[in-house]
C-alpha positions as CSV (number, residue, x, y, z in Angstrom):
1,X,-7.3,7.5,29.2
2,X,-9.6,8.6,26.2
3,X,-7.6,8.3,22.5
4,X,-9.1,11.1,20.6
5,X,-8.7,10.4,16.8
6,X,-8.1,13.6,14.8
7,X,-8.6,14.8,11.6
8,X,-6.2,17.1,9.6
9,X,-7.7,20.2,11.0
10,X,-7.4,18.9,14.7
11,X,-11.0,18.4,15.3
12,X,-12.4,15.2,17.2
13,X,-14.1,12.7,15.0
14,X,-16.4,10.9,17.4
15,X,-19.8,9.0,15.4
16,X,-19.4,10.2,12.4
17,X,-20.8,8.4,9.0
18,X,-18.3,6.6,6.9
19,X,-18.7,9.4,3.9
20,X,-18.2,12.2,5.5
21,X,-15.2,11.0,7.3
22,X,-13.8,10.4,3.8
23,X,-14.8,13.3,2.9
24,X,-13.1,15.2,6.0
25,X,-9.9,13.2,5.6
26,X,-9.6,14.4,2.2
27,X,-9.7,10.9,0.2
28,X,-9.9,10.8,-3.6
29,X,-12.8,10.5,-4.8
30,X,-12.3,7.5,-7.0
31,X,-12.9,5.3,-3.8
32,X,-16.3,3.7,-3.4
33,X,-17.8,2.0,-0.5
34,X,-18.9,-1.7,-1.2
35,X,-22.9,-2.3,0.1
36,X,-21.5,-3.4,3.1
37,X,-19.3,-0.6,4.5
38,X,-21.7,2.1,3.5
39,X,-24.7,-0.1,5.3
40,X,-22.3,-0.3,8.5
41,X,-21.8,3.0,8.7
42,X,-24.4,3.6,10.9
43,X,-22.6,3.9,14.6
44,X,-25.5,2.2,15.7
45,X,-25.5,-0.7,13.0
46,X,-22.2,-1.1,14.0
47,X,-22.6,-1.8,17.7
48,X,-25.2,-3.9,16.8
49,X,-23.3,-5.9,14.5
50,X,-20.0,-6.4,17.1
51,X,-22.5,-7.5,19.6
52,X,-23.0,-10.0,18.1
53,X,-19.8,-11.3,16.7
54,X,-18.8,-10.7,20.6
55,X,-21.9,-12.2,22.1
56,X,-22.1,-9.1,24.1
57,X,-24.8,-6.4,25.0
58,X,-23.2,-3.0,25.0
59,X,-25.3,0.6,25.9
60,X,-26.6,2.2,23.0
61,X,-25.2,5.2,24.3
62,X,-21.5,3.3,23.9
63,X,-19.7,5.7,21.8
64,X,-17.8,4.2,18.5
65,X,-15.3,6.0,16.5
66,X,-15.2,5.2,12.9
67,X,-11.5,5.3,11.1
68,X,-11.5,3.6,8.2
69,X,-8.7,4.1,6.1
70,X,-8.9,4.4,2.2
71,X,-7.0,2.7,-0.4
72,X,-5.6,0.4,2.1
73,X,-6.7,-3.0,1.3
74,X,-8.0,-2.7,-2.1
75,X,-8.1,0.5,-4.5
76,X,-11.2,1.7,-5.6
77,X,-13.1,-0.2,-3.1
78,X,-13.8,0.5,0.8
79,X,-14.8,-3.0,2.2
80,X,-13.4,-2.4,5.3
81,X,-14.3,-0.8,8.4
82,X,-12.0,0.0,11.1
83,X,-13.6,1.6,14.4
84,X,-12.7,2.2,18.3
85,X,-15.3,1.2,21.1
86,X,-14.4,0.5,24.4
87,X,-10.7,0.8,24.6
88,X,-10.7,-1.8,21.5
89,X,-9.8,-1.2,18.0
90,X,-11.5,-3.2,15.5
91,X,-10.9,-3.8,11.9
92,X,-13.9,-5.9,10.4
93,X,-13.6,-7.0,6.6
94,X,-16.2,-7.9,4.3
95,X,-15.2,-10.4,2.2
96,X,-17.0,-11.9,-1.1
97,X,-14.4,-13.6,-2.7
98,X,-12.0,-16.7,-1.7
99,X,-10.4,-15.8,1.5
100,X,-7.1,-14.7,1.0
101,X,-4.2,-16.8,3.5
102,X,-2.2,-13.2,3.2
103,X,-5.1,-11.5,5.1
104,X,-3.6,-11.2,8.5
105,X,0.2,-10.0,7.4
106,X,-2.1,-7.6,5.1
107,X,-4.3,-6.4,8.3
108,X,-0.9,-6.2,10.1
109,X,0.0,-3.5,8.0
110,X,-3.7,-2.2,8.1
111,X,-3.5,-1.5,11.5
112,X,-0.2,0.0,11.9
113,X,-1.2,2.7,9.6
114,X,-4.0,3.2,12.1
115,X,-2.0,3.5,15.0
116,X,0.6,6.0,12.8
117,X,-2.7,7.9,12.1
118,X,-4.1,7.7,16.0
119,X,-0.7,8.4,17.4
120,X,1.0,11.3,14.8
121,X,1.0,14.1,17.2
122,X,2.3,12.0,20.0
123,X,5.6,11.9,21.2
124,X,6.5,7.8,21.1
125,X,10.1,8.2,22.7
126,X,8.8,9.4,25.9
127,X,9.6,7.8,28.9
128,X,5.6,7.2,29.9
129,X,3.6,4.1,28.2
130,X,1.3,5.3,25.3
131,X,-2.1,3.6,25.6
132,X,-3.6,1.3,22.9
133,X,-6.7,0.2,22.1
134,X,-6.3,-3.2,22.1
135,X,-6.4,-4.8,18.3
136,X,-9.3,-7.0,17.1
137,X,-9.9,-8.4,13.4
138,X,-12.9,-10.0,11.8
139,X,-13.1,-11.0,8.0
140,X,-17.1,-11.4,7.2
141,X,-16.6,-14.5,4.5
142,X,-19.8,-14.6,2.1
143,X,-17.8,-16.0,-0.9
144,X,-19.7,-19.3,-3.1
145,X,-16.4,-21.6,-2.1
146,X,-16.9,-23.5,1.0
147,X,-15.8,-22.2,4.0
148,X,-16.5,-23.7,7.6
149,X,-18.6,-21.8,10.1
150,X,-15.9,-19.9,11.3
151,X,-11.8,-20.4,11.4
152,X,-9.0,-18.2,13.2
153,X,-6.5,-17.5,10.5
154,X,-2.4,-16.6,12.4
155,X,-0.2,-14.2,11.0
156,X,2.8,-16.9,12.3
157,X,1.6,-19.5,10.2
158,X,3.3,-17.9,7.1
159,X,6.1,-17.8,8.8
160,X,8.7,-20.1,7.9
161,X,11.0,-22.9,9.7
162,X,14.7,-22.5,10.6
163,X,16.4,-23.9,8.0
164,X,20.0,-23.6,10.0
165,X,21.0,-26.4,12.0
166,X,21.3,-24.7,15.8
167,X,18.6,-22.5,15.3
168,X,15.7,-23.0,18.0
169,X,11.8,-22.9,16.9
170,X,10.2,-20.7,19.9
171,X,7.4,-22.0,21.3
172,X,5.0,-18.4,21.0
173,X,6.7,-16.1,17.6
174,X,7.4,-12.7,19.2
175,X,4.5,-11.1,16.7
176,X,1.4,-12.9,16.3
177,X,-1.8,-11.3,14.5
178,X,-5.7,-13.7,14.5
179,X,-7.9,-13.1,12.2
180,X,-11.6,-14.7,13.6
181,X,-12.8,-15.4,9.3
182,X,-16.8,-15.6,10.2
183,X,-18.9,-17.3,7.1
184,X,-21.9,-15.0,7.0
185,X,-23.9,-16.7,4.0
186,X,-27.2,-17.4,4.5
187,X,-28.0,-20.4,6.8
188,X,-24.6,-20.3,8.5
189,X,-23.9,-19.6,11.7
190,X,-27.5,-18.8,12.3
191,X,-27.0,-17.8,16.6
192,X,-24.5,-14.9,15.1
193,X,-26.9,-13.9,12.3
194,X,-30.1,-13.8,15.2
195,X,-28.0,-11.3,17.0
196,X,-27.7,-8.7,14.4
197,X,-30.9,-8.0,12.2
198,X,-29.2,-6.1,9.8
199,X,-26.1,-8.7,9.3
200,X,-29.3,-10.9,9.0
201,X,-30.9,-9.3,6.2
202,X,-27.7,-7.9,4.4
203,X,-26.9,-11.9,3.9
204,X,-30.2,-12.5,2.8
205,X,-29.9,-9.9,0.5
206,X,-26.9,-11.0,-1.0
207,X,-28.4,-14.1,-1.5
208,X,-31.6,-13.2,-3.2
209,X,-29.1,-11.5,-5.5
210,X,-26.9,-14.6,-6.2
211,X,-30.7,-16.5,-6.7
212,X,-32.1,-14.8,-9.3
213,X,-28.7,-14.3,-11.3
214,X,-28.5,-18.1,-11.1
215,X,-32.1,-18.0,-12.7
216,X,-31.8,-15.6,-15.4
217,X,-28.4,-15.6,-16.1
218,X,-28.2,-11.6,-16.0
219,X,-26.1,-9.7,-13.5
220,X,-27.4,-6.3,-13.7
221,X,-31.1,-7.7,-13.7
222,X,-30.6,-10.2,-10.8
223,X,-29.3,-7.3,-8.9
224,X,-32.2,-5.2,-9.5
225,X,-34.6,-8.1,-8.8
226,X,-32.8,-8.2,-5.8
227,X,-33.6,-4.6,-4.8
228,X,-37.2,-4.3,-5.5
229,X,-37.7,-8.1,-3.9
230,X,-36.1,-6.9,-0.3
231,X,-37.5,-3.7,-0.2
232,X,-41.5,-5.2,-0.4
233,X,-40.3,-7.6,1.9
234,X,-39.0,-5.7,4.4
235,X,-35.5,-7.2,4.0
236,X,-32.9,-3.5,4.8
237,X,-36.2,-1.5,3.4
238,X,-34.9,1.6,4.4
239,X,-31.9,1.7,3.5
240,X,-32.4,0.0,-0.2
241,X,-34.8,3.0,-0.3
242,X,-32.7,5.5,0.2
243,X,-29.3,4.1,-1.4
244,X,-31.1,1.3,-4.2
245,X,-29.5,3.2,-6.9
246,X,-26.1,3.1,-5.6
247,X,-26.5,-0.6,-4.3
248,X,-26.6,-1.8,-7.7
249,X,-23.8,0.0,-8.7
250,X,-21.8,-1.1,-5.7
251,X,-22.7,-4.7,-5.9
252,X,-22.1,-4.9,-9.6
253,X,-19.2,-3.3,-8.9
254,X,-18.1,-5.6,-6.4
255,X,-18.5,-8.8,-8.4
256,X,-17.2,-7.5,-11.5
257,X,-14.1,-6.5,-9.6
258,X,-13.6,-10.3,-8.3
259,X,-14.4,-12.1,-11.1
260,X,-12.3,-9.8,-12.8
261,X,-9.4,-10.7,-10.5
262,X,-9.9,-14.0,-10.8
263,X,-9.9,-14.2,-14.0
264,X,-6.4,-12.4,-14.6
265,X,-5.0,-15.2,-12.0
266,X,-6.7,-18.1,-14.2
267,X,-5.1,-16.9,-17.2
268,X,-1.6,-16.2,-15.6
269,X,-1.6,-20.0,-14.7
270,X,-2.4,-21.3,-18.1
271,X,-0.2,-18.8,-20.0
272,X,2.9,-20.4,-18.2
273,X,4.4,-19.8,-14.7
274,X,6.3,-16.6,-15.0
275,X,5.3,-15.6,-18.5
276,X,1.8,-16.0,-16.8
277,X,2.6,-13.9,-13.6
278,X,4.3,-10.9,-14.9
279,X,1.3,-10.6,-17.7
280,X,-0.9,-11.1,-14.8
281,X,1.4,-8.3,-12.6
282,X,1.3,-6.3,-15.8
283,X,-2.7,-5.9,-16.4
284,X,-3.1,-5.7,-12.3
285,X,-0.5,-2.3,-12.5
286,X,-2.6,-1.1,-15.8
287,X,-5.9,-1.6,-13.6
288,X,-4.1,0.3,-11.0
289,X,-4.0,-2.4,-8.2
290,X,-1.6,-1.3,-5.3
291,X,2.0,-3.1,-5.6
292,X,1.3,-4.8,-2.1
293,X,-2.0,-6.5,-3.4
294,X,-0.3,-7.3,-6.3
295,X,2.8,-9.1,-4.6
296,X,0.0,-11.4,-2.6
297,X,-1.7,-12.5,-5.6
298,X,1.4,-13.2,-8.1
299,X,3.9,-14.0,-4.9
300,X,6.7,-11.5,-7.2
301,X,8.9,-9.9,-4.7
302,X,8.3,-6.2,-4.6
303,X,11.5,-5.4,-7.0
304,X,10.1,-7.8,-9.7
305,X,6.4,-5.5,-9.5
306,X,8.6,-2.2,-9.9
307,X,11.0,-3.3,-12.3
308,X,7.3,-4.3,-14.6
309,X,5.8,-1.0,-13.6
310,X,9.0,1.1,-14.7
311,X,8.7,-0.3,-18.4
């Protein structure tokens, strides 16, 4: 049975670009795609990219449906990509900074707002089985900490241990969520990388970038460098070509949003334990950070946020 994903006027949304299914669905426009989601965006980039993190070869006439959703993981910024093929549905994250151990409770809740979305004119107390696609997640780790080739991160192992005397530690949790965390930088897992040209040259590009900042110190020049070096060497020619302008702004965007971040976490520790965290929980709600991405950086329980956020 074909899922048919809808948009708000009913219509089937099969192939379409990542902008203008944010731009059917309605999304504020203060949300930006990152370099990566807007390269991906391509149905065809796409399947050639989970080829290879699948070691598969798919038709290029397999159909994919994009569904991202906005605002979901980070506000502001689209680094995600979420997409059906082949009775699967895929989330696949970018991900530049240190690898977060929340990510898979925060794809949990990623992916149920998916199947909310997929499923909203569907009747779920009927007495027939509703198909799913069947869930896959991949977080696409480039970040300058080191990171192994590639580690499977559980949803159970936050979980904690019966602290009752009695109480019986089962075997297999009765939810489980993997996340397959992929390091993408350049020289790492090279076999993955010679699958998909584009994931090839998007990690080289990124790395040129992080080159010549290291040589001249500037940002905004190193990213520029970066541009104009790739596209005379045939490194994603076409597409720096038609989007250079806006990959400068994304990637500077980008950076300057996770230094940012981390910065605000530094301080929070050397300002004192709580003094540190609510000041931190403060400037993250003046930046306008959701509460849920707030709560996995500062660990405050979700009261604590909204008690700071109604002074």
């Amino acid at each position: 049975m074909k899922i048919d994903f809808r948009d708000l006027s009913g219509g089937a949304i099969e192939n379409l670009p990542l902008p203008y299914y944010n731009k059917r669905m309605g999304v504020n426009k203060n949300y930006k795609d990152s370099v990566f989601s807007l390269l991906f965006s391509d149905p065809d980039l796409l399947r050639e990219l989970y080829c290879a993190l699948e070691n598969v070869a798919l038709p290029k006439d397999v159909p994919i449906s994009i569904n991202t959703l906005q605002d979901a993981l980070f506000q502001n910024r689209v680094n995600d990509i979420s997409f059906a093929i082949g009775g699967k549905q895929v989330v696949l994250i970018e991900h530049q900074s240190t690898i977060n151990p929340n990510m898979p409770l925060r794809l949990l809740m990623y992916v149920t707002r998916v199947y909310e979305k997929m499923l909203q004119d569907r009747n779920i107390h009927t007495s027939k089985r509703i198909p799913l696609p069947r869930p896959e997640f991949f977080v696409l780790y480039n970040g300058l900490a080191p990171f192994p080739d590639e580690q499977v991160v559980k949803l159970s192992d936050a979980f904690e241990q019966p602290d009752i005397s009695g109480l019986v530690e089962k075997e297999h949790p009765a939810l489980e969520l993997e996340v397959r965390v992929i390091n993408i930088n350049q020289g790492r897992n090279e076999s993955l990388l010679g699958q998909s040209k584009t994931l090839s040259q998007y990690s080289a590009f990124i790395a040129k970038a992080r080159e010549f900042e290291e040589v001249s110190g500037d940002r905004n020049e190193a990213v520029t460098q970066a541009v104009r070096y790739c596209r005379e060497n045939d490194i994603l020619r076409d597409f720096l070509e038609k989007h250079g302008t806006e990959v400068i702004n994304m990637l500077l965007t980008e950076w300057n949003w996770d230094e940012a971040l981390a910065t605000r976490f530094q301080e929070g520790r050397e300002e004192g334990i709580w003094k540190g965290i609510e000041q931190t929980a403060r400037k993250a709600l003046a930046q306008g950070f959701p509460v849920e991405v707030i709560q996995s950086i500062t660990g405050l329980s979700l009261e604590a946020i909204k008690g700071l956020q109604a002074e």
